[in-house]
Predicted model as a PDB file, atoms N, CA, C, CB and O in Angstrom, pLDDT in the B-factor column:
MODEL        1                                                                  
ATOM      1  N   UNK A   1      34.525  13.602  13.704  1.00 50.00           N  
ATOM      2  CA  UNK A   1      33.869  13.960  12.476  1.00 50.00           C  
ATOM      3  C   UNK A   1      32.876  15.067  12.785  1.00 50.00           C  
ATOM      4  CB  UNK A   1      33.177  12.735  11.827  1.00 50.00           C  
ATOM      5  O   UNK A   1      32.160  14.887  13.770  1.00 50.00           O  
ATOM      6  N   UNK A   2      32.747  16.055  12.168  1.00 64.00           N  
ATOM      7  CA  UNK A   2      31.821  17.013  12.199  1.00 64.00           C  
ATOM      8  C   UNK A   2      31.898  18.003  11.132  1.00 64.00           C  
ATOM      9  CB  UNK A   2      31.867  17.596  13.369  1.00 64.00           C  
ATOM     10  O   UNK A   2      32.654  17.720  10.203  1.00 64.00           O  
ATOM     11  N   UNK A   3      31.205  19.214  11.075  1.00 70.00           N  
ATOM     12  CA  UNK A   3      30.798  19.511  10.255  1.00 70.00           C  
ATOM     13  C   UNK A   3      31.210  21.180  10.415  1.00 70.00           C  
ATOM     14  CB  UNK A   3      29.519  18.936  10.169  1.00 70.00           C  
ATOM     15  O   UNK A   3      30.970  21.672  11.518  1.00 70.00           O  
ATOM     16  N   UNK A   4      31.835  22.093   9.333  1.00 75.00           N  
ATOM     17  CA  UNK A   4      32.131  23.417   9.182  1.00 75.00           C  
ATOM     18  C   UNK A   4      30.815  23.951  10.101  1.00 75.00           C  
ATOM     19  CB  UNK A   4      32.253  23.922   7.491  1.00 75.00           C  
ATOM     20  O   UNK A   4      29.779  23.341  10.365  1.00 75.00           O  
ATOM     21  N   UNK A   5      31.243  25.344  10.502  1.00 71.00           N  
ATOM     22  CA  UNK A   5      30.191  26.184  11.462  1.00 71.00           C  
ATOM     23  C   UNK A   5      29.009  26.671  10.632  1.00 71.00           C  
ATOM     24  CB  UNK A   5      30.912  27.568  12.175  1.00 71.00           C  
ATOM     25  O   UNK A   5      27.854  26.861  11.013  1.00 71.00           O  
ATOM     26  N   UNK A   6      29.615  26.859   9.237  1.00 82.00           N  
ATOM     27  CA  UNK A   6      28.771  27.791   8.832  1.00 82.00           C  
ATOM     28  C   UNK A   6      27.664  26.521   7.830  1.00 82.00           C  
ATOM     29  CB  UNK A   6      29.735  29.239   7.917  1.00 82.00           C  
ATOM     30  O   UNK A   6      26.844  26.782   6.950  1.00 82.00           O  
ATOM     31  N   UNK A   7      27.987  25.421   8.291  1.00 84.00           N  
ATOM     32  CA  UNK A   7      26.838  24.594   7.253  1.00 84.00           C  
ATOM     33  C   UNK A   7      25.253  24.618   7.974  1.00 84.00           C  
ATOM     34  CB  UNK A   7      27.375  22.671   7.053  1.00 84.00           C  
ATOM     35  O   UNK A   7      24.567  23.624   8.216  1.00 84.00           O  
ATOM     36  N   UNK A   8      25.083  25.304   8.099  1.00 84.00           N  
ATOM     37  CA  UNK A   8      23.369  25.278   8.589  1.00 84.00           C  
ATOM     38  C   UNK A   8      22.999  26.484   7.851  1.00 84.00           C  
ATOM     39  CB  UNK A   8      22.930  25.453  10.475  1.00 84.00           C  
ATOM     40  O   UNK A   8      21.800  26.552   7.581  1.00 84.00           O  
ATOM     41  N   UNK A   9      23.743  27.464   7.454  1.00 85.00           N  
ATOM     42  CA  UNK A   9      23.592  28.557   6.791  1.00 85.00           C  
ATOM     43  C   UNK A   9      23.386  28.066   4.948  1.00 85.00           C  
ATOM     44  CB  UNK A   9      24.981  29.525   7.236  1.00 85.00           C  
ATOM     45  O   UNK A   9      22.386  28.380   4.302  1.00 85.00           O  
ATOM     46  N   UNK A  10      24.597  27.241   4.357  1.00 87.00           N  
ATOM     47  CA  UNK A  10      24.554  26.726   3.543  1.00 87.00           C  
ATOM     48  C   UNK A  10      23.433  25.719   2.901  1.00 87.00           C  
ATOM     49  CB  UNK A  10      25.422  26.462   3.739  1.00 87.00           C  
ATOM     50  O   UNK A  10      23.063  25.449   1.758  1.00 87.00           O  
ATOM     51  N   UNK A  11      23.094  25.317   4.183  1.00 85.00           N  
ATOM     52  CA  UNK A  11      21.981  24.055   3.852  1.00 85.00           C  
ATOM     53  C   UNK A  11      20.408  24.884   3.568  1.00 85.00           C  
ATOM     54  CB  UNK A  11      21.832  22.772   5.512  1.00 85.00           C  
ATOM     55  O   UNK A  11      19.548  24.622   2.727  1.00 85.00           O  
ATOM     56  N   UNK A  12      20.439  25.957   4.619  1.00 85.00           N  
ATOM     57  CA  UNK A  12      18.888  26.821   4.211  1.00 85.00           C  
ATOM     58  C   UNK A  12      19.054  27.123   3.112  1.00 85.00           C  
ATOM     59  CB  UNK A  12      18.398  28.180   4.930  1.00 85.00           C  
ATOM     60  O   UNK A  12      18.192  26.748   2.316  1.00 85.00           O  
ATOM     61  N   UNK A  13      20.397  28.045   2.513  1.00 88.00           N  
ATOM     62  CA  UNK A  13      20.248  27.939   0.869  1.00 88.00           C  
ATOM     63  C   UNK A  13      20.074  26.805   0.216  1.00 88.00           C  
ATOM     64  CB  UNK A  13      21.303  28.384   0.201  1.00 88.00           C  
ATOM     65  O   UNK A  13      18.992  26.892  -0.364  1.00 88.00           O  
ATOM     66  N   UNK A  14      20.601  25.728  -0.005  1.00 89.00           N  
ATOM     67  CA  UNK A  14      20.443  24.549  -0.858  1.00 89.00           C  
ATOM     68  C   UNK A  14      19.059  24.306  -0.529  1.00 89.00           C  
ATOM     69  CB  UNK A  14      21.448  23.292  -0.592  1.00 89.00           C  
ATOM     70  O   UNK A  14      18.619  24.048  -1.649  1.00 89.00           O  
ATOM     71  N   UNK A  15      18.059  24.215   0.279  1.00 86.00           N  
ATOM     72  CA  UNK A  15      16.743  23.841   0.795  1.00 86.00           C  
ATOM     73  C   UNK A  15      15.761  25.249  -0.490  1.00 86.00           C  
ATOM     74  CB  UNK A  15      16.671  24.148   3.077  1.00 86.00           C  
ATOM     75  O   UNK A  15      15.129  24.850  -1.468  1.00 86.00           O  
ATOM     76  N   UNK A  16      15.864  26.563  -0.185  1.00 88.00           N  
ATOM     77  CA  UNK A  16      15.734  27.562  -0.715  1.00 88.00           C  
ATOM     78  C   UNK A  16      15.437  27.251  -2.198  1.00 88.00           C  
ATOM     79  CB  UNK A  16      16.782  28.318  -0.412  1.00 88.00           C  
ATOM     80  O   UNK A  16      14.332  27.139  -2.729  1.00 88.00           O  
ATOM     81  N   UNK A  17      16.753  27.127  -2.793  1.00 92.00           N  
ATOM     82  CA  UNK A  17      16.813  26.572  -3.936  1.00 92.00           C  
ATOM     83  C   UNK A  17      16.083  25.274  -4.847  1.00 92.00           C  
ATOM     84  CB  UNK A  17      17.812  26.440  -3.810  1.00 92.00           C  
ATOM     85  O   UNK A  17      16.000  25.096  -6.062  1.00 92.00           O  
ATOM     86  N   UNK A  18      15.705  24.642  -3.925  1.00 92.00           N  
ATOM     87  CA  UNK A  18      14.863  23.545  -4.304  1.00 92.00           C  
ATOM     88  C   UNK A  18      13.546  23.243  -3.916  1.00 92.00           C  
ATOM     89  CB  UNK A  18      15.412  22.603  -4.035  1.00 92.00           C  
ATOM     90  O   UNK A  18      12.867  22.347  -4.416  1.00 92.00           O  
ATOM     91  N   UNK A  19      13.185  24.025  -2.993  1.00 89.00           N  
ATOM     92  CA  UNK A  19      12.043  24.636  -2.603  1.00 89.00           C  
ATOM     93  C   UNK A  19      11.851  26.461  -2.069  1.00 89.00           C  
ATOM     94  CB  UNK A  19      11.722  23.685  -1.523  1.00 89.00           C  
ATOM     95  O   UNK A  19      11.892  26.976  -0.952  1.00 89.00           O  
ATOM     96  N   UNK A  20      11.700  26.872  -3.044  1.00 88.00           N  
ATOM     97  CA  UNK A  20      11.558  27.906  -3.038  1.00 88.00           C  
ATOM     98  C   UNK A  20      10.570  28.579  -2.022  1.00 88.00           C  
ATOM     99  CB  UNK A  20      11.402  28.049  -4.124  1.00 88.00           C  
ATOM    100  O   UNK A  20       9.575  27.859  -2.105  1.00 88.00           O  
ATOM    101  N   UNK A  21      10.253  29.731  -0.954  1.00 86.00           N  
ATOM    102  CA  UNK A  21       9.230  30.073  -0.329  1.00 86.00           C  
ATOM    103  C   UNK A  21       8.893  28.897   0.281  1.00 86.00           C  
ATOM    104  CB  UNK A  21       8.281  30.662  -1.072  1.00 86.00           C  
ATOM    105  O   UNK A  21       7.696  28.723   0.054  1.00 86.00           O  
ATOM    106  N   UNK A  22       9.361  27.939   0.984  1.00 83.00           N  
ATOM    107  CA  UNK A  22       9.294  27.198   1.568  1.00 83.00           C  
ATOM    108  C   UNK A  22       9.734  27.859   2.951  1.00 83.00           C  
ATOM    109  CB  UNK A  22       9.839  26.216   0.989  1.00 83.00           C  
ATOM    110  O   UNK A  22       9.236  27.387   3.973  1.00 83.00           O  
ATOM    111  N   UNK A  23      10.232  28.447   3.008  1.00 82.00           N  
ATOM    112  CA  UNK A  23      10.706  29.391   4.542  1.00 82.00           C  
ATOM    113  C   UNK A  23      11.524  28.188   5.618  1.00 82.00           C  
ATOM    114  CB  UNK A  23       8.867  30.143   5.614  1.00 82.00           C  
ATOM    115  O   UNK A  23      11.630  28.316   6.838  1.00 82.00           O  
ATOM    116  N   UNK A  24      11.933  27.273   4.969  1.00 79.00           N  
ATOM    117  CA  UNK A  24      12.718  25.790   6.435  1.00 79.00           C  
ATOM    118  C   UNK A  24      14.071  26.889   6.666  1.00 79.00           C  
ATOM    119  CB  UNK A  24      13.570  23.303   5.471  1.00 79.00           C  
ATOM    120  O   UNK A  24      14.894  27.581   6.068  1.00 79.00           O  
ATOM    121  N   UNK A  25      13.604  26.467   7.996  1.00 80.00           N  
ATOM    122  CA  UNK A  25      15.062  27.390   8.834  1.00 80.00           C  
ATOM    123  C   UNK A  25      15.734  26.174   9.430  1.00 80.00           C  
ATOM    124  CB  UNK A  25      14.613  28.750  10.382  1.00 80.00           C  
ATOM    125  O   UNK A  25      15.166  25.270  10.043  1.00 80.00           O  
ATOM    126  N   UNK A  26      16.870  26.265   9.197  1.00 78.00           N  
ATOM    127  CA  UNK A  26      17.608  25.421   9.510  1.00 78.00           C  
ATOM    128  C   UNK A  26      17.229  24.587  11.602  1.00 78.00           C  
ATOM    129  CB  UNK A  26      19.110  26.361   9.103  1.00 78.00           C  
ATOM    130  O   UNK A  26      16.826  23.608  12.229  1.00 78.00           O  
ATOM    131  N   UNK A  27      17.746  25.895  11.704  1.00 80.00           N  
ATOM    132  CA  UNK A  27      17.590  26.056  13.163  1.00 80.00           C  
ATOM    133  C   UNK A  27      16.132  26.236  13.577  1.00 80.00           C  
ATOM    134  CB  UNK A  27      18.404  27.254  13.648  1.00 80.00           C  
ATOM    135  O   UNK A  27      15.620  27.171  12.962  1.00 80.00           O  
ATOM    136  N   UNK A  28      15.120  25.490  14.621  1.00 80.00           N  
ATOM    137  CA  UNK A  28      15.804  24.877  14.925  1.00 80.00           C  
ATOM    138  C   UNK A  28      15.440  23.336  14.286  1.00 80.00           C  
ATOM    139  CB  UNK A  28      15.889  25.172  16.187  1.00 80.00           C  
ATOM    140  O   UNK A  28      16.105  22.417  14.765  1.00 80.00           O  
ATOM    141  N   UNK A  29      14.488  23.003  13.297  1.00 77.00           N  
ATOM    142  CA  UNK A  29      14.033  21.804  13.312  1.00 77.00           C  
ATOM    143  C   UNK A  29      15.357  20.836  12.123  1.00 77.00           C  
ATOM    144  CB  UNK A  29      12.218  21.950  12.781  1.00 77.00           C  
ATOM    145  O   UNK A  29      15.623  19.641  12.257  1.00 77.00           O  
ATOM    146  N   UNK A  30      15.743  21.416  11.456  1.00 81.00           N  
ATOM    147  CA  UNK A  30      17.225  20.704  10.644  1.00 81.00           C  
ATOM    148  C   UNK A  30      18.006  20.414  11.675  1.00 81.00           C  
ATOM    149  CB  UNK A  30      18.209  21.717   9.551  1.00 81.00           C  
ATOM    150  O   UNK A  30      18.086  19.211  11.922  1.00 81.00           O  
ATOM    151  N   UNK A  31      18.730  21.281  12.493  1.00 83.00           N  
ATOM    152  CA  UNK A  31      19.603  21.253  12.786  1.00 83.00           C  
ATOM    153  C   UNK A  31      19.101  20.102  13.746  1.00 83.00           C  
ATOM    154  CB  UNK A  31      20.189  22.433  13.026  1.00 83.00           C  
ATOM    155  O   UNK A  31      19.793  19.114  13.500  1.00 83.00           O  
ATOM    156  N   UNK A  32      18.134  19.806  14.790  1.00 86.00           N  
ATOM    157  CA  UNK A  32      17.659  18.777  15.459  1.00 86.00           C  
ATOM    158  C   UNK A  32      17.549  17.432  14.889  1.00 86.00           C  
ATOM    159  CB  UNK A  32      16.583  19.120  15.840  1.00 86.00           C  
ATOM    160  O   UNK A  32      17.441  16.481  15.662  1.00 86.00           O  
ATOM    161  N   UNK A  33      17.565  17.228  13.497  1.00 85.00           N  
ATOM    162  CA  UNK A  33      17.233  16.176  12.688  1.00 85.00           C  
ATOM    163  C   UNK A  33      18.927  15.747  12.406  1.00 85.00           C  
ATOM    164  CB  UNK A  33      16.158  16.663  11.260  1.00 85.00           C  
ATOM    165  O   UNK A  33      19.405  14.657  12.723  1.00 85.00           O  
ATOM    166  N   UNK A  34      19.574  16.704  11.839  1.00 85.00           N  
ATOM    167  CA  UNK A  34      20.970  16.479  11.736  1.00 85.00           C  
ATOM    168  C   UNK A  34      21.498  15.942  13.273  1.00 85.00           C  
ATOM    169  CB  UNK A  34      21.711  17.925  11.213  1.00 85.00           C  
ATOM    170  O   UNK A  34      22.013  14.830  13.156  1.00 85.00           O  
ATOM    171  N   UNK A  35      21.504  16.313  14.322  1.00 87.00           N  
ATOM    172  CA  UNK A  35      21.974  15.731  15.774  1.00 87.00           C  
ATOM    173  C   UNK A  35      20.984  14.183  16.063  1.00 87.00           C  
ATOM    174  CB  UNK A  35      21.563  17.155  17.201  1.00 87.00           C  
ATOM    175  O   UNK A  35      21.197  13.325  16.919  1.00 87.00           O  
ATOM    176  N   UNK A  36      19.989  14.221  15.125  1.00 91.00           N  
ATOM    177  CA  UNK A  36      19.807  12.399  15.349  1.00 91.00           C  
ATOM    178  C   UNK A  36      19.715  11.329  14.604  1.00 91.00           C  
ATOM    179  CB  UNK A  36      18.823  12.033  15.863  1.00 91.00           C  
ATOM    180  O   UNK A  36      19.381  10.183  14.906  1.00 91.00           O  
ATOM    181  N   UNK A  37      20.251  12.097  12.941  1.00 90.00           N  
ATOM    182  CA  UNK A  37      20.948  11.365  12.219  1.00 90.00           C  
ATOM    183  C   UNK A  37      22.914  11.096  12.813  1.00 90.00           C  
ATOM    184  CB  UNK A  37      20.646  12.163  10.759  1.00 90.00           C  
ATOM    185  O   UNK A  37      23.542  10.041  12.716  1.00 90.00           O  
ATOM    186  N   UNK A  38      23.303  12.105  13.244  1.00 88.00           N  
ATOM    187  CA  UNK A  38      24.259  11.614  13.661  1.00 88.00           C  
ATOM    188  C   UNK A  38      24.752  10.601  14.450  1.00 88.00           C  
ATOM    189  CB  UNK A  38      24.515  12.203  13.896  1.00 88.00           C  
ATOM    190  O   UNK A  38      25.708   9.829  14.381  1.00 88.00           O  
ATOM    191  N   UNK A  39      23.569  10.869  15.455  1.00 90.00           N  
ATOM    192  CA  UNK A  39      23.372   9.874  16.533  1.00 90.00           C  
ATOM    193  C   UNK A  39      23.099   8.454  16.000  1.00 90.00           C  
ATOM    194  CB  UNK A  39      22.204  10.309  17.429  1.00 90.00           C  
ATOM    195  O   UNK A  39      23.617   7.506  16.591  1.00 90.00           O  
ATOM    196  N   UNK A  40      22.072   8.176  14.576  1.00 90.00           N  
ATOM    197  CA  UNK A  40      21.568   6.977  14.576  1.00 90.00           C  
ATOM    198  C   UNK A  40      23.265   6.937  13.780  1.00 90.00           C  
ATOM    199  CB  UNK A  40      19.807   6.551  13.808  1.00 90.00           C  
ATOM    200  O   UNK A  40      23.876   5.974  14.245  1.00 90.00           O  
ATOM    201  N   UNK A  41      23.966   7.578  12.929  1.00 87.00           N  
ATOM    202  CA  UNK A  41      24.925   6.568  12.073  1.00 87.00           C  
ATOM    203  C   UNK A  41      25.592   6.029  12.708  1.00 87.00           C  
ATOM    204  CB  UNK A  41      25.753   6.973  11.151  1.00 87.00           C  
ATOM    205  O   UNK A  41      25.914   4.876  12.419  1.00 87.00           O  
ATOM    206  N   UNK A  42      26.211   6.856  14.181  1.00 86.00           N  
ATOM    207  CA  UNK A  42      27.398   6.668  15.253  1.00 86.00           C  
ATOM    208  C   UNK A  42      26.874   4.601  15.501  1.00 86.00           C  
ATOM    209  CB  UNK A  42      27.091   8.179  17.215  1.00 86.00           C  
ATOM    210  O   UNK A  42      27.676   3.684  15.322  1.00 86.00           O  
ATOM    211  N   UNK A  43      25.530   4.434  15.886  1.00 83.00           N  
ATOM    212  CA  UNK A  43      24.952   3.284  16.790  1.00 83.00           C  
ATOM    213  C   UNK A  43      25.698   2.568  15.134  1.00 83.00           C  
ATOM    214  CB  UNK A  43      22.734   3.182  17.459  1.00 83.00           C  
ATOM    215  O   UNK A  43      26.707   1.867  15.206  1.00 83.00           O  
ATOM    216  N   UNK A  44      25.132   2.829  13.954  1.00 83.00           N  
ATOM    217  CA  UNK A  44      25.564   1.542  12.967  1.00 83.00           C  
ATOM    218  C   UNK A  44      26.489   1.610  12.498  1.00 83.00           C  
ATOM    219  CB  UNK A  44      24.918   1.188  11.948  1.00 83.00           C  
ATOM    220  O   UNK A  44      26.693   0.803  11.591  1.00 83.00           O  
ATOM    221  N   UNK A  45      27.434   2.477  12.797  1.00 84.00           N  
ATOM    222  CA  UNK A  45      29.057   2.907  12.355  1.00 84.00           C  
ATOM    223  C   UNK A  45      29.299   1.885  12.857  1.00 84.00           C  
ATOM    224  CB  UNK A  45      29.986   4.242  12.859  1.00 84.00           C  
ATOM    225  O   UNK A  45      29.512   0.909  12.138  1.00 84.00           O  
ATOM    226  N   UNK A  46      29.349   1.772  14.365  1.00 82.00           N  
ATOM    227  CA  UNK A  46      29.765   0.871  15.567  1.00 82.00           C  
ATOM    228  C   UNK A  46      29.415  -0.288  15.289  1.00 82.00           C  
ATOM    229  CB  UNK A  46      29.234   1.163  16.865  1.00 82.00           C  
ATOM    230  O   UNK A  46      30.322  -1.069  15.578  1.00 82.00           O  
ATOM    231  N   UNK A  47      28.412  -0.859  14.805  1.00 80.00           N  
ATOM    232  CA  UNK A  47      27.676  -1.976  14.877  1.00 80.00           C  
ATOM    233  C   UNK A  47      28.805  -2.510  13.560  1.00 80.00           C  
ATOM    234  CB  UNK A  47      25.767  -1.804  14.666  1.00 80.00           C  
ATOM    235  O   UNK A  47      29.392  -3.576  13.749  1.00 80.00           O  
ATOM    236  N   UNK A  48      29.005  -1.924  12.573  1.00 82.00           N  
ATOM    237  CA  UNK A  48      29.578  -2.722  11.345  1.00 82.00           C  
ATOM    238  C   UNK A  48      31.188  -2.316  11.511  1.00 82.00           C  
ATOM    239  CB  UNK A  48      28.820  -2.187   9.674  1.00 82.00           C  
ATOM    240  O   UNK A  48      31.714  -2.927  10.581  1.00 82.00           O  
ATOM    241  N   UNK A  49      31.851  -1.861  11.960  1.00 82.00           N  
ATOM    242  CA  UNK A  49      33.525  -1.136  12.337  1.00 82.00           C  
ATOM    243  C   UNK A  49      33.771  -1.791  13.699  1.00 82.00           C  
ATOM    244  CB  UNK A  49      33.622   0.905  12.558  1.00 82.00           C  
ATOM    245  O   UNK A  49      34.778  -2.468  13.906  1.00 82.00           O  
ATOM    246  N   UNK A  50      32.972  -1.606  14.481  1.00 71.00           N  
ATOM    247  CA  UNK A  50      33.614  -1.687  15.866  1.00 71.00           C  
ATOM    248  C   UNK A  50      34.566  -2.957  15.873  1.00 71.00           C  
ATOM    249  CB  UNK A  50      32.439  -1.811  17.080  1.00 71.00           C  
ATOM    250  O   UNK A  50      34.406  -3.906  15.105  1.00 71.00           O  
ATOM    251  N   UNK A  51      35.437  -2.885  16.693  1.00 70.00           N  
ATOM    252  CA  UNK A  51      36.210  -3.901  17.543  1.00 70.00           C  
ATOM    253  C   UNK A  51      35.377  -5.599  17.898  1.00 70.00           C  
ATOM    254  CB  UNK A  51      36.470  -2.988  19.092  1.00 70.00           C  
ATOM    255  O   UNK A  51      35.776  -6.715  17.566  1.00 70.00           O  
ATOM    256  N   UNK A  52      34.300  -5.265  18.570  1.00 68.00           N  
ATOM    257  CA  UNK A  52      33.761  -6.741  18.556  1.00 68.00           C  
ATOM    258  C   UNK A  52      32.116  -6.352  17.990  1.00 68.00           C  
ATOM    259  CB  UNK A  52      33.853  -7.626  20.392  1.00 68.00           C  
ATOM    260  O   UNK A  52      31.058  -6.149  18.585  1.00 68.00           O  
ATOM    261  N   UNK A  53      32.442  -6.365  16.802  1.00 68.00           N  
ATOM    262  CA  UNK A  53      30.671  -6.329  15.940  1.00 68.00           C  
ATOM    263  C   UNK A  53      29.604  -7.217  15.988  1.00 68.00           C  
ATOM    264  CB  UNK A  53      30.686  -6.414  14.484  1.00 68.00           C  
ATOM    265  O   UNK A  53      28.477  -7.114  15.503  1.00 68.00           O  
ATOM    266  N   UNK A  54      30.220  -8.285  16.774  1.00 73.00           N  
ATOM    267  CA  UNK A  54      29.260  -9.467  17.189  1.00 73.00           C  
ATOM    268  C   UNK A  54      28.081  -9.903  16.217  1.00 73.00           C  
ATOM    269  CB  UNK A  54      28.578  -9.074  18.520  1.00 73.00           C  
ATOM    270  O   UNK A  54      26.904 -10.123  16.501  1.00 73.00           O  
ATOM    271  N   UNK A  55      28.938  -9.984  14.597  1.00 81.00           N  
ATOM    272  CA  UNK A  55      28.420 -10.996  13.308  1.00 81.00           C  
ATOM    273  C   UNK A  55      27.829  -9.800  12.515  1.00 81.00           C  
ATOM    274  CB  UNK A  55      27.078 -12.423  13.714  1.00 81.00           C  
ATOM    275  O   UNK A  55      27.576 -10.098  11.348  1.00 81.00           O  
ATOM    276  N   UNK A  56      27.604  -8.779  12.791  1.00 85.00           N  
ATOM    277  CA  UNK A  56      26.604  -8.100  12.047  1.00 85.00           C  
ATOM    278  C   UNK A  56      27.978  -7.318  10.950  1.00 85.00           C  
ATOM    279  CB  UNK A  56      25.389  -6.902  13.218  1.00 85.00           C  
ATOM    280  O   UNK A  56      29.108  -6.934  11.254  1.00 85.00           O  
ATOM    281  N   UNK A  57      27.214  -7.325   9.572  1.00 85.00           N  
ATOM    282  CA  UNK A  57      27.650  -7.010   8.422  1.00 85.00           C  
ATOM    283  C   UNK A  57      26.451  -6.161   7.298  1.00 85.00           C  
ATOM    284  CB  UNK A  57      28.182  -8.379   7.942  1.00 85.00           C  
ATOM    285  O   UNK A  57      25.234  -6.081   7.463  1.00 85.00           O  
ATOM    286  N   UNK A  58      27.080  -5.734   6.427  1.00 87.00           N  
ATOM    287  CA  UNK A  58      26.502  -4.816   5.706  1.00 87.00           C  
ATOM    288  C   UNK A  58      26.152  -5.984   3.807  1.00 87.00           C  
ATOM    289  CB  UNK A  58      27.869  -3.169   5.741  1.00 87.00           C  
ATOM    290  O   UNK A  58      26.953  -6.678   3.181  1.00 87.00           O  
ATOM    291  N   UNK A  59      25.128  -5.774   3.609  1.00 90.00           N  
ATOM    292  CA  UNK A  59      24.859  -6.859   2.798  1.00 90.00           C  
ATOM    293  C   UNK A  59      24.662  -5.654   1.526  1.00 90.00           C  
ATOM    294  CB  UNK A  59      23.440  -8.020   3.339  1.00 90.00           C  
ATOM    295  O   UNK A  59      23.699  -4.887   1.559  1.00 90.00           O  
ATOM    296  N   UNK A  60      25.687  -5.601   0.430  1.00 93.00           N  
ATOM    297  CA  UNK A  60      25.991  -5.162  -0.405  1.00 93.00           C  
ATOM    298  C   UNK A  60      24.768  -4.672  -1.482  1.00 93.00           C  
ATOM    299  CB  UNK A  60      26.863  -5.964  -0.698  1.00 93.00           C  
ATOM    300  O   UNK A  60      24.630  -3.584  -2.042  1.00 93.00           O  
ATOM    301  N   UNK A  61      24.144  -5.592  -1.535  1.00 94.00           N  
ATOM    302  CA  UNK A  61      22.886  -5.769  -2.763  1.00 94.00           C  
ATOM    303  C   UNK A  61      21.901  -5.341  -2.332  1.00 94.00           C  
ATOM    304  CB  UNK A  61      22.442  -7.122  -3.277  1.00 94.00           C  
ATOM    305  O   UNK A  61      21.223  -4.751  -3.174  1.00 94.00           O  
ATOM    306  N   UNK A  62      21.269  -5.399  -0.776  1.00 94.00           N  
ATOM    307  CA  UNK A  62      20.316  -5.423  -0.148  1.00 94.00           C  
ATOM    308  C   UNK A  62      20.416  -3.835   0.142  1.00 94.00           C  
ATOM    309  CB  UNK A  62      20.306  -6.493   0.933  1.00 94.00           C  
ATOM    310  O   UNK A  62      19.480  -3.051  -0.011  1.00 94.00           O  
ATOM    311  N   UNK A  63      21.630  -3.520   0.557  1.00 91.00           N  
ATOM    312  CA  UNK A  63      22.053  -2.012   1.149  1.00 91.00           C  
ATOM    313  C   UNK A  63      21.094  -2.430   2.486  1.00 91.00           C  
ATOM    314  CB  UNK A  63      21.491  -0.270   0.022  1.00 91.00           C  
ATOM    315  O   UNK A  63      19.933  -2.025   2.535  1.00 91.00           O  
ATOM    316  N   UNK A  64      21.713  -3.338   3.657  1.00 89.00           N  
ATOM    317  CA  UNK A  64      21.082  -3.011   4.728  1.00 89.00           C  
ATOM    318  C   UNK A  64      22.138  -3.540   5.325  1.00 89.00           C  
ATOM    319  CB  UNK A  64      19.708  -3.418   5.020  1.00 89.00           C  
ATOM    320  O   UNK A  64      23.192  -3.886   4.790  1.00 89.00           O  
ATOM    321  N   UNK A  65      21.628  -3.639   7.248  1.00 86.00           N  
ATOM    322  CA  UNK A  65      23.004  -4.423   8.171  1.00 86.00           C  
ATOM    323  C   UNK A  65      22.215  -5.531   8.155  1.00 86.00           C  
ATOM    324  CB  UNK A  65      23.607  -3.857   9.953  1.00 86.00           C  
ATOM    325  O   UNK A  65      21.034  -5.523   8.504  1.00 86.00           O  
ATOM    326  N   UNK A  66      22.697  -6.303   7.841  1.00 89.00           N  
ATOM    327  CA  UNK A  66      22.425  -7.779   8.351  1.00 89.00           C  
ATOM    328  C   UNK A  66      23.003  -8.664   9.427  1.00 89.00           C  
ATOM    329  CB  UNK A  66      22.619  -8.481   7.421  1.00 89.00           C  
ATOM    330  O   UNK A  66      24.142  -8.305   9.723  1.00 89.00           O  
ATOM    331  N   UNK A  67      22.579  -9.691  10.090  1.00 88.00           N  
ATOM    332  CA  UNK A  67      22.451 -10.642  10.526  1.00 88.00           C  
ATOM    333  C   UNK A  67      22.400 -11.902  11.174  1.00 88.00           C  
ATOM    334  CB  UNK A  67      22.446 -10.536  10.357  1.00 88.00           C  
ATOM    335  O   UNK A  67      21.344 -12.353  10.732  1.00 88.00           O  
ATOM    336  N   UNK A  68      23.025 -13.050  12.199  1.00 86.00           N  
ATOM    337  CA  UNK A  68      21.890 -13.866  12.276  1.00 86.00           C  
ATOM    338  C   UNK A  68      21.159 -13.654  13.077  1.00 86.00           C  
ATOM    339  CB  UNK A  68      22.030 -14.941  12.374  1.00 86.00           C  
ATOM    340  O   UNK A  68      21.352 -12.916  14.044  1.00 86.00           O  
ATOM    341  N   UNK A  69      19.696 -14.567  12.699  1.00 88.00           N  
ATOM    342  CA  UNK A  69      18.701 -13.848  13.629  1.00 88.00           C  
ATOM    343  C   UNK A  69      18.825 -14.249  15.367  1.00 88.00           C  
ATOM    344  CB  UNK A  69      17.123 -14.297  13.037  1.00 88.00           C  
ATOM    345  O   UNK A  69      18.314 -13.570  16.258  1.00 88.00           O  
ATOM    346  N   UNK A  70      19.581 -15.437  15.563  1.00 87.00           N  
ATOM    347  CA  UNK A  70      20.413 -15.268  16.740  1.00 87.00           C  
ATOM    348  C   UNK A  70      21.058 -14.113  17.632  1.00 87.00           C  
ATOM    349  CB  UNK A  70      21.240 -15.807  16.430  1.00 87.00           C  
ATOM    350  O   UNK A  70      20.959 -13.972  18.851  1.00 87.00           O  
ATOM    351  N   UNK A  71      21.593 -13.498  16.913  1.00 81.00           N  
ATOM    352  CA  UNK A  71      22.155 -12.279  17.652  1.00 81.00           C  
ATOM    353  C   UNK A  71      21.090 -11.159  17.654  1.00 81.00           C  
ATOM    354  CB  UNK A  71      23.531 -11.732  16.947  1.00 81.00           C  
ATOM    355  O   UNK A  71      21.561 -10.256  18.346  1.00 81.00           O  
ATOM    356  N   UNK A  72      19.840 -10.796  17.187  1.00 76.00           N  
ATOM    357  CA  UNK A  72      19.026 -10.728  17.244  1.00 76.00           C  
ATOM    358  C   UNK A  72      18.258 -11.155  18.436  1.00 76.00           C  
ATOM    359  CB  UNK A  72      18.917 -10.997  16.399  1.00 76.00           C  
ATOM    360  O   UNK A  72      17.929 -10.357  19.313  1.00 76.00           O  
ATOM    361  N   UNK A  73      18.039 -12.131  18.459  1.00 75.00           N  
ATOM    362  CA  UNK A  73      17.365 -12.624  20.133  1.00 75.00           C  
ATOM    363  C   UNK A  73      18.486 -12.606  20.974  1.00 75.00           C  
ATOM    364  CB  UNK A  73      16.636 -14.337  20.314  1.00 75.00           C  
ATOM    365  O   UNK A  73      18.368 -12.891  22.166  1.00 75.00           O  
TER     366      UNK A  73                                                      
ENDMDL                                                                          
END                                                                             
């Protein structure tokens, strides 16, 4: 999964646009934020998909991963 080359270019416009004279350059502090959102979804992709998820599930209503607090300790 990843992302077209030219979306860091795209995103300073959409940023631009909604904050105007705001001057956010993608590069380098977005683009650093985007490489550890990726990073955190990859850890809870895994955690709720993987092969052995060891109980943890996504609780619909709550919109969070849940649970027991067993697997936890």
């Amino acid at each position: 999964m990843g992302f077209k080359a030219s979306y860091l270019n795209e995103l300073e416009r959409m940023l631009e646009k909604v904050l105007p004279h705001a001057m956010l350059k993608a590069k380098p502090k977005l683009e650093s934020r985007i490489r550890t959102l990726k990073r955190d979804w990859t850890i809870v992709y895994d955690m709720l998909s993987g092969k052995d998820n060891s109980g943890f599930g996504w609780n619909e209503h709550r919109q969070m991963v849940v649970v027991e607090d067993v697997v936890w300790n």
